[in-house]
N, C-alpha and C positions, 0 to 999 in steps of 0.2 A: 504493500500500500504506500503510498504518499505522504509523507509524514505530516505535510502543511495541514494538509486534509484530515488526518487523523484524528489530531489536535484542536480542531475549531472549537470554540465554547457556545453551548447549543443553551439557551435561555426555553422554561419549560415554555408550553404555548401558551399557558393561562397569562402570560404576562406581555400576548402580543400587542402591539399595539394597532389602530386601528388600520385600514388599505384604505386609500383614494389613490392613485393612483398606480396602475399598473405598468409591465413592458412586457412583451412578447418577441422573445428571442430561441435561436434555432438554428440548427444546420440550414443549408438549401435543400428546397423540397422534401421539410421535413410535414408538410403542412402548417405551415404557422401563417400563410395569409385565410388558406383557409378557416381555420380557428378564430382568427382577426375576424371574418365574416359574419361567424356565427356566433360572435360574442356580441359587436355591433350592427351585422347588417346592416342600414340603409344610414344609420346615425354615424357615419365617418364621412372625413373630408381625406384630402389628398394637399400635401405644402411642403414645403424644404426644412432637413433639418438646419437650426440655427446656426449662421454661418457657412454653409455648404449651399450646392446646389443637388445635395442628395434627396430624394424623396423620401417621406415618412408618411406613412396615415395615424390618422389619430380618427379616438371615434370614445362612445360611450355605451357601457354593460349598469346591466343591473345586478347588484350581489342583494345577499340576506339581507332582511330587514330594509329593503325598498331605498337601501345605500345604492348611490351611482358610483361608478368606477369611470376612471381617463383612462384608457386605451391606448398605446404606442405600439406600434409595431416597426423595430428596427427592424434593420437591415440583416439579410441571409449570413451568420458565418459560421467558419468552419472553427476556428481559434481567434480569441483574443489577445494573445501573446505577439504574432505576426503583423509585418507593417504593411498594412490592405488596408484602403481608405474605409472600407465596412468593417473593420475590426477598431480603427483607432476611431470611428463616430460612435460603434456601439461602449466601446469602452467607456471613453470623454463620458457620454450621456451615462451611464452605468455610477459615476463618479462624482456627476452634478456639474460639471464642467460643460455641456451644452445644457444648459435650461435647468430648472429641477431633477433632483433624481427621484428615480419611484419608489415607491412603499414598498414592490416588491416584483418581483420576474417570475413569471412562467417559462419554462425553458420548457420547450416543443422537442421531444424527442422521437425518433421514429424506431418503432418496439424490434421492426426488421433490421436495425441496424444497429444495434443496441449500444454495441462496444466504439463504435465510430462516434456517437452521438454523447457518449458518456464523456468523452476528453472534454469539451465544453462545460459538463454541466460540473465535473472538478475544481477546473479554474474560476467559476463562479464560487462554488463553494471556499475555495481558498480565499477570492475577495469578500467572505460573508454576508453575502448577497440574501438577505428573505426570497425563497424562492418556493416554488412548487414546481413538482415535474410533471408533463402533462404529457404521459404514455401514449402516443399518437399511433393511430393503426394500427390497431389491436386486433383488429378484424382480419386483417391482411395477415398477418401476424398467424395467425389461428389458422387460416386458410392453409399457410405456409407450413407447417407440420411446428410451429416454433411456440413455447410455451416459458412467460416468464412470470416469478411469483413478483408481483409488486409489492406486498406486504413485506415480504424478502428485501427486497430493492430501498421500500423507503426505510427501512432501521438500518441498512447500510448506510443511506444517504445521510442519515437523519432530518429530511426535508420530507413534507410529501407527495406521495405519487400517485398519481390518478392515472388509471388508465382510461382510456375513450378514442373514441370517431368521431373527427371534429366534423368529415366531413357528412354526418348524419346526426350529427348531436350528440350520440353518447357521449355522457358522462360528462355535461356541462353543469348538470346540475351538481354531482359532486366537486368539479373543478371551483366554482363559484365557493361553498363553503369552506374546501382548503384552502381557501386563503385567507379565511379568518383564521388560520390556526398557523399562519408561518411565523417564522422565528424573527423577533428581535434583533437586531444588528444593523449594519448598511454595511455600504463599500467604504473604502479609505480604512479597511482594517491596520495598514501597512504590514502585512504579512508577505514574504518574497515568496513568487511564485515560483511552485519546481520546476524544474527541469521537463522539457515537451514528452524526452522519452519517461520519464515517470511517470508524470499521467499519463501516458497512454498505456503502459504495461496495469496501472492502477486502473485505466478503465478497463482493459481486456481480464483483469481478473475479476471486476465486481460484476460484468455479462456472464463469465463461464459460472460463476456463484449461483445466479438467480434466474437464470434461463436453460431452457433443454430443449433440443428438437426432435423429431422423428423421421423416420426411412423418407417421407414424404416431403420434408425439405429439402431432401438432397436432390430429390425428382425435379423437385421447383427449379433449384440452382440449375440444374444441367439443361430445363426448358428454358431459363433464360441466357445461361452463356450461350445455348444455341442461338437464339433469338440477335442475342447480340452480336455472335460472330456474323449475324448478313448487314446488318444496321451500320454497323459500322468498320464492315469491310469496306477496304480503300477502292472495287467498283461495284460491288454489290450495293455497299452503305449509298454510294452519291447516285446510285441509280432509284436507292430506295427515296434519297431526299428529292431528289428533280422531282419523280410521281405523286410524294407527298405534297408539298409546295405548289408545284402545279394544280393541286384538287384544290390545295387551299386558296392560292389567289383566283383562280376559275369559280369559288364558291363566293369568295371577295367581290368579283366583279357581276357576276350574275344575280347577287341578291343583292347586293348596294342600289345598283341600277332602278330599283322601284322607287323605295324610299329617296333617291335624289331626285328624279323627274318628280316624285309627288311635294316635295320641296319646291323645289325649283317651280312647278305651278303652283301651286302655295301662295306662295311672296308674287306670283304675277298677275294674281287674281288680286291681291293685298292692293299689289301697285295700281292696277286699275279703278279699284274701289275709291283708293286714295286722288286719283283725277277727277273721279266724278264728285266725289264728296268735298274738295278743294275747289276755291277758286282758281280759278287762271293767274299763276304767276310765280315768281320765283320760291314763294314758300314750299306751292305744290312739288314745284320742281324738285328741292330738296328732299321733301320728304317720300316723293315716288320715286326717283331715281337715284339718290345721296343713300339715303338714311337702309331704307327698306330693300332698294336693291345692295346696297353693303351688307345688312344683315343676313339676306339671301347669301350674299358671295362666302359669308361666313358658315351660316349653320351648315350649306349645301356638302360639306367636308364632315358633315359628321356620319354622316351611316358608315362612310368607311373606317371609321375609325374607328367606331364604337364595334361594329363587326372585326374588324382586325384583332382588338386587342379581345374579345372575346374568343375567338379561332385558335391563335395564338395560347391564350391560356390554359384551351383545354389540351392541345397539344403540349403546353409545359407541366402538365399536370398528368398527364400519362406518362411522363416521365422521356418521351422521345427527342424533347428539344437538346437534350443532350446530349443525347447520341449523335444528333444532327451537327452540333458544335462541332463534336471531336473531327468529324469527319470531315467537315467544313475549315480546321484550323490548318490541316496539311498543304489546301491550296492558299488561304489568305495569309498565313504566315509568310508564304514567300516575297508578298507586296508588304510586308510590315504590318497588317490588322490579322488582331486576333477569330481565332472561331467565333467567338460571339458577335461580333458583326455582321452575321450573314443573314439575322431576322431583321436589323435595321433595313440592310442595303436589299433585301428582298421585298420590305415592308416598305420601301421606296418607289420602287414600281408601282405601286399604287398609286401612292401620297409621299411626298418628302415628310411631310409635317409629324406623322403617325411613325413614319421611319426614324427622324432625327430624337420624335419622346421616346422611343423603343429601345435609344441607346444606353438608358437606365441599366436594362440590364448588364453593362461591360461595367465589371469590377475597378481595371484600372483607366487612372484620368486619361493616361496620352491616348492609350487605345482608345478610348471614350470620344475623347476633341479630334482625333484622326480621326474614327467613323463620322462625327456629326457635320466633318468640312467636306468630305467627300462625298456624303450621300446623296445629295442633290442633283449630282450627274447620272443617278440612276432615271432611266427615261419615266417620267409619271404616266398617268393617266392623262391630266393635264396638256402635257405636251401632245398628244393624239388625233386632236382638231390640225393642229398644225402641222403635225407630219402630214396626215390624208393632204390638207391642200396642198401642201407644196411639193410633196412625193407627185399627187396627178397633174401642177404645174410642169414637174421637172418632166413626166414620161407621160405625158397626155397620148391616151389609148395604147399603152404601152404597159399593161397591168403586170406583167412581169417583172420587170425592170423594176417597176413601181415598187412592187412586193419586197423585193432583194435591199434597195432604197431603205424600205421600211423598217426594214433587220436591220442593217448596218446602224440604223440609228440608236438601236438600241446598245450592237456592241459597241459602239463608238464610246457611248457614253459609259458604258461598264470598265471598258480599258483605261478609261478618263478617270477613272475614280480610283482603279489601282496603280496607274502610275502615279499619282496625285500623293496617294497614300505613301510608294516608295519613296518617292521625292520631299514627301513631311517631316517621313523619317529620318531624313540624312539631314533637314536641315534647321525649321521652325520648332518641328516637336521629334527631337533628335531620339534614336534609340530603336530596339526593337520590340514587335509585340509580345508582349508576355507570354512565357506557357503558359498554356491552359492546363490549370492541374484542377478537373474536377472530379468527381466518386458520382459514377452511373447510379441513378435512383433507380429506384423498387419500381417496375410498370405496378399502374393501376387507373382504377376508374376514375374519370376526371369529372371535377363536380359543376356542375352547371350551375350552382346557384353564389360559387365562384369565379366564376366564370361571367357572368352578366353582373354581377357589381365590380369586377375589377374593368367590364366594358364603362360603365356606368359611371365611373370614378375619372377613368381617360378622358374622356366626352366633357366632363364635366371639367375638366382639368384646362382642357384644350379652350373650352368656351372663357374659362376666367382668365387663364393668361396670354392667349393669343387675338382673342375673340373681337374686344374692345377695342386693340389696336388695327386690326383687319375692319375694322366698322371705318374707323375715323380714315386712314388711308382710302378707303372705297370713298369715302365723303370727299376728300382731297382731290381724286384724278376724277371725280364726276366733276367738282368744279373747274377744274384747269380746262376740262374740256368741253364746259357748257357757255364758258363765260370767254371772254366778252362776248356779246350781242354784238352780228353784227346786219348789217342790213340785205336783202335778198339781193342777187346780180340781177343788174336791168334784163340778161338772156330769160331770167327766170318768169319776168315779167311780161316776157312777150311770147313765150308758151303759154302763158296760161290764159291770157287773153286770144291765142290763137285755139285754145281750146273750146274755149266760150261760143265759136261762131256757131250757128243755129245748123249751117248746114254739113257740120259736122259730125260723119257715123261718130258713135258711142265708143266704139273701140280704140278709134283714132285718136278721139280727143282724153279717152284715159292714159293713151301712151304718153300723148303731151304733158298730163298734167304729173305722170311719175316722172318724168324727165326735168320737169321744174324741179317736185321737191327731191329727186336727186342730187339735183345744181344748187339747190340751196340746202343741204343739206351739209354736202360738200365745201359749199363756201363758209358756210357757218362752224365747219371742221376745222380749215383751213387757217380761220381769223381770230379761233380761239386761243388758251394761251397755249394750249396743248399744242396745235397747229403752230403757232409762233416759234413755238419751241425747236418742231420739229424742222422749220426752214433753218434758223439758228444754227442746228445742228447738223443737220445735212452734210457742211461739207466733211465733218469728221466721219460720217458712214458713208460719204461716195468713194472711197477706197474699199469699199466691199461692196460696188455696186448698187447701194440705197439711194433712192432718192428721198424728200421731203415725206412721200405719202410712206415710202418704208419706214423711216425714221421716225415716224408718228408713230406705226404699228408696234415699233423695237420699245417706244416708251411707255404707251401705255400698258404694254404686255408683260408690265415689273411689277401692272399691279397681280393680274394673274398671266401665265402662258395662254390659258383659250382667250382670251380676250385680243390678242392677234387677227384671228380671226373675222370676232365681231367689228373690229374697226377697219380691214379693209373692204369690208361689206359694206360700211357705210359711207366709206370712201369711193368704192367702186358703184353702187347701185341706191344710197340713199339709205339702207334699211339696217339695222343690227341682225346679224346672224349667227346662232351657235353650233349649227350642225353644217356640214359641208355637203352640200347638194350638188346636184350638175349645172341648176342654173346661176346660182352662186359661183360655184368655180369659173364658169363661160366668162361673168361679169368682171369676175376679179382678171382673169385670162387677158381680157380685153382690156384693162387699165392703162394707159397713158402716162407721159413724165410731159412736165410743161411742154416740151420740143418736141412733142409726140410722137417720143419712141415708147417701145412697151416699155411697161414698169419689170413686168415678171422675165426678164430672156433666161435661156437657160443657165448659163455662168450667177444669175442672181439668184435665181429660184436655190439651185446647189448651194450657194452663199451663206443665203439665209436659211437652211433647212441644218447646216452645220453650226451655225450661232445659236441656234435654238436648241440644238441638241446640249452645246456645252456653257450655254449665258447663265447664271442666275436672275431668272427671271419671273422672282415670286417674295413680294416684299411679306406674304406671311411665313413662308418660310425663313427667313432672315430675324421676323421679330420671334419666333421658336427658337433659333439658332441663338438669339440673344438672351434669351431665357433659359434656356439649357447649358450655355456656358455662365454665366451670370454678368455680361456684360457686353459692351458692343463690339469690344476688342477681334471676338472670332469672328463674329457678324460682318466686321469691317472686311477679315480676310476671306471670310468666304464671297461677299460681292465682288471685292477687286480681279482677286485670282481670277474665279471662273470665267468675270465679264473678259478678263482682258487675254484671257487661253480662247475664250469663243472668240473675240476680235482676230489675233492674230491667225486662229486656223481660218477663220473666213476670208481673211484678206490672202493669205498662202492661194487658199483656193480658187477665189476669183479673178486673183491675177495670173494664175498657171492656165485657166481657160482661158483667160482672154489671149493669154499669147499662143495658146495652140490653136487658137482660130476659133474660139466657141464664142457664141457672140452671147 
């Protein structure tokens, strides 16, 4: 045994004092969010621990006697003793050094793992920690041929032990009472902690003590080493991850899709209400097009995310995301990011935004700020509007070509992201990615009703610190690009009175009159500051072949990537557009530069279909990014970088066709 441990002075329990405040600590995937769940359900928030930009949930439990309890749930670790930013926060907070310390800890133990999970609960014991051990999977446990005496267990610990199912509720109600009966003491004993290999020999003999299995766990063992040697064989494992991933974002994008068109007409129904119900004028304006379509641009991100992190969950909770890592860190380690980047940078495809909060789960910082600067080059959803049009600019009636086009964009941008990462390595955020040293969990069933509040809590999470800022920029680029007023072109005025003539078919004179408010649509583009801007800046993007009307599309498309689209829609035929049609592409096809040559030729269309791919070009992703590093410092470097890697590949590009004759 441990001598620190041996020696603790154990106060009877009649002399505890009362619990307000708890913490909930644990191996990974020992079950301790789900526990966290089932203590507070719906009564938890999601916020940073104090000073960090690490996440913590807090929430509130009822004990005996109609007492409420504070809920923490640190951060997953394996040892306290170890320098991992999730061991020196849980420690600090253990100690009072982040915020108050608590009355007392639950240590989440997993019953399958007994001896692995007990080194933890040591060390706390050595810091005299009031605690309770909360025997997690008990059930699994039983299944498993493995049998341990808790009452055995807790006069060894002299703490108590409750065994339960957190994720069915057993034994919450006993949990709840022991902890009226923990021991007296706190942290800051100053007792020196042994040595790593003592407690761990002291935990491997207090498992063999109070635990025993049968012929039927060895059965188990052998179905899952099986199991495991295909998972995480180096081509079996990435053949198994592609199929997995694959179902997953195809399940991502096939069920998002309701709930955003029912959104998205939602707020259009909103908008219109709000025209009728408004007088004519600049307030209306604000608030149908500023306020309501911002709110729209915002919420319209949530089904995916709120799906993702629910997807995700329950795959982290069948225990398979980690198999997934392992198998995943042999190719990302070779660009400098660890295995656990690969649910970001795949959760990217999607959404950046859902991608860059996903980077939570990387342990260490550097790995951590390298996935969050690179992930954005992974091709979104977002970007998809823009590819179709400019893929069927570049290969009109050439749907092959088109196709191929279409890929490249993707790898393009995935190559983008790991040389990005080599080169961070070597130079801003020096160094290499961590091993990944993690202990393959127990499969099992993944619980669903943790699973929809850890959706629930993202969503929720995203809407408060990204949300607000995403409104008021959507407020910002509606103004730039409403205002100034300016007056309709006399052209416009003499269509429309040519319309007006009596002897005029119907048909004729509606073409006249969308031709008007095309031209005035356009000129009112043009004269705003948006349009101002965009003449301004022109000549720095006619080295990539932009003219004034591209240059307007490159700016307002920072507020989102689809919104490209919709503005040379209205540049080109009057009208805002979100989906890419044939007569919309024809129009845009057909667009004009003052000196009326086309807008689109092929060396531009290629130009800009490669700046899109590598621009940052999503100011809510940037105010995540500033949030997720805790300041504007990455945000800065991730604009710059990318904007000026998509400039100069576009400029490479445009000028190697121009000179091989591509006009």
């Amino acid at each position: 045994m441990v001598p620190a441990v041996e020696t603790l002075d154990r106060a009877p329990s009649s002399s505890a004092a009362p619990v307000r405040r708890i913490a909930l600590i644990g191996n990974p995937n020992t079950g301790k969010t789900t526990l966290f769940n089932a203590l507070c359900g719906v009564r938890a928030k999601t916020s940073n621990f104090p000073g960090t930009t690490t996440a913590m949930r807090t929430g509130h439990a009822e004990a005996p006697g109609h007492v409420t309890l504070d809920v923490l749930d640190l951060p997953g670790v394996y040892d306290l003793e170890i320098d991992a930013p999730e061991s020196r926060i849980a420690a600090a907070l253990l100690e009072g050094a982040r915020g108050p310390a608590p009355d007392a800890v639950v240590v989440i133990v997993d019953a399958c793992n007994l001896a692995r999970n007990l080194v933890l609960v040591g060390q706390l014991l050595v810091r005299r920690v009031r605690m309770v051990v909360a025997l997690n999977m008990v059930d699994l446990a039983e299944r498993r041929g493995l049998s341990i005496d808790a009452p055995a267990l807790e006069a060894r610990l002299g703490v108590p032990v409750v065994p339960m199912v957190a994720r069915t509720g057993r034994g919450l109600p006993a949990l709840r009472e022991a902890l009226e009966r923990v021991h007296p003491g706190g942290p800051g004993s100053g007792a020196e902690a042994p040595a790593a290999a003592a407690v761990s020999r002291w935990a491997d003999e207090a498992a063999a003590v109070v635990s025993s299995e049968t012929a039927s766990a060895h059965a188990h063992d052998r179905f899952t080493e099986r199991l495991d040697g295909v998972l995480t064989h180096p081509v079996f494992g990435l053949a198994a991850f592609i199929a997995i991933m694959g179902t997953l974002f195809w399940i991502l994008f096939a069920l998002a899709t309701v709930p955003m068109d029912l959104i998205e007409a939602t707020f259009a129904e909103m908008g219109t209400l709000v025209e009728r119900l408004l007088p004519e004028g600049p307030v209306r304006d604000l608030v149908a097009q500023g306020i309501v379509g911002g709110i729209a641009g915002t919420v319209v991100f949530l089904p995916q995310i709120c799906l993702l992190f629910f997807l995700i969950t329950l795959l982290e909770d069948t225990g398979y995301l980690a198999r997934a890592a392992f198998v995943m860190d042999r190719w990302l380690s070779r660009f400098g990011l660890p295995g656990h980047a690969f649910v970001p940078l795949l959760t990217a495809h999607a959404c950046a935004l859902p991608g860059i909060m996903s980077t939570r789960l990387i342990p260490d910082l550097r790995d951590r700020l390298t996935t969050i600067l690179v992930a954005p080059f992974m091709s979104c959803s977002a970007r998809l509007p823009v590819y179709v049009l400019l893929t069927t600019l570049l290969f009109a009636d050439r749907p092959g070509l088109a196709g191929l086009a279409f890929a490249g964009c993707y790898l393009l941008g995935a190559l983008a992201a790991l040389f990005t990462a080599k080169l961070f390595g070597s130079t801003i955020l020096k160094g290499r990615a961590k091993p990944m040293i993690l202990e393959l969990p127990s499969y099992k069933t993944p619980s669903l009703r943790n699973a929809l509040l850890t959706a629930r809590d993202q969503g929720l999470s995203f809407l408060s610190t990204a949300g607000t800022v995403i409104v008021a920029i959507c407020i910002v680029m509606w103004w730039l690009s409403a205002y100034p007023k300016v007056d309709a072109p006399p052209e416009a005025a003499r269509l429309r009175a040519a319309a007006e003539a009596p002897a005029l078919p119907n048909d004729q004179a509606a073409a006249l009159l969308a031709e008007a408010d095309a031209l005035e649509v356009k000129t009112a583009q043009a004269g705003s500051f948006a349009g101002r801007i965009g003449h301004t800046l022109a000549p720095a993007f006619e080295p990539l072949g932009f003219d004034w009307q591209l240059t307007v599309g490159v700016l307002t498309s920072f507020l989102a990537r689809e919104v490209f689209v919709s503005t040379m829609s209205v540049l080109a035929a009057g009208q805002a557009a979100t989906d890419v049609d044939e007569g919309v592409v024809a129009k845009i096809r057909a667009m004009t530069r003052d000196d009326g040559r086309p807008v689109f030729t092929p060396a531009t269309a290629a130009s800009a279909l490669v700046f899109f791919v590598l621009a940052m070009q999503c100011l809510p992703t940037l105010t995540v990014t500033r949030k997720e590093t805790g300041g504007l410092k990455y945000a800065a470097l991730q604009l710059g970088y990318m904007s000026g890697l998509a400039y100069a590949a576009a400029f490479v590009l445009y000028q190697s066709l121009r000179a091989a004759g591509v006009a």
